[in-house]
C-alpha positions, -999 to +999 in steps of 0.1 A: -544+241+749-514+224+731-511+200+705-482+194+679-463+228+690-497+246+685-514+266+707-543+277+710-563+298+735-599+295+748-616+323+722-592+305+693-611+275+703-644+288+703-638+305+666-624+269+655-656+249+664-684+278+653-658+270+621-665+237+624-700+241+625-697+257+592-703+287+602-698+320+584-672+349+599-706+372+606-724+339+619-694+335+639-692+367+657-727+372+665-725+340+684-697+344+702-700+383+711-672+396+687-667+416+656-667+399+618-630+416+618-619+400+654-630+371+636-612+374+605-577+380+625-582+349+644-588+328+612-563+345+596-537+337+625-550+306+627-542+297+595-510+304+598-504+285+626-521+254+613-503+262+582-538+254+563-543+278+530-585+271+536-612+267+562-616+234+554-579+222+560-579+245+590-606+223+609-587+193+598-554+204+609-574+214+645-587+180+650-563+161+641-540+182+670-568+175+691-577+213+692-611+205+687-634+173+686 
């Protein structure tokens, strides 16, 4: 998925909406099958990307790129 020259694959996705949600990195990877520190290296990537310093401004960044609803 693009939007804005950022890219993002289907497991970034997933980790953006369970961030959405509100959900914790341990919350996270139980629900999606992956481990707290496969979680952390998305978010931290992620942030990066998104240029976004927290989690907050992360899912704002993602939605208004259309990344996630």
């Amino acid at each position: 998925m693009a939007g804005g020259g950022v890219r993002a694959g289907w497991a970034v996705v997933r980790v953006l909406t369970a961030l959405a949600a509100g959900g914790a990195n341990k919350d996270i990877a139980r629900a999606l099958g992956l481990s707290p520190n496969t979680v952390k290296t998305h978010l931290a990537h992620l942030f990066a990307k998104l240029e976004a310093g927290t989690r907050t401004e992360a899912v704002g960044r993602a939605r208004d790129l259309g990344l996630i609803p």
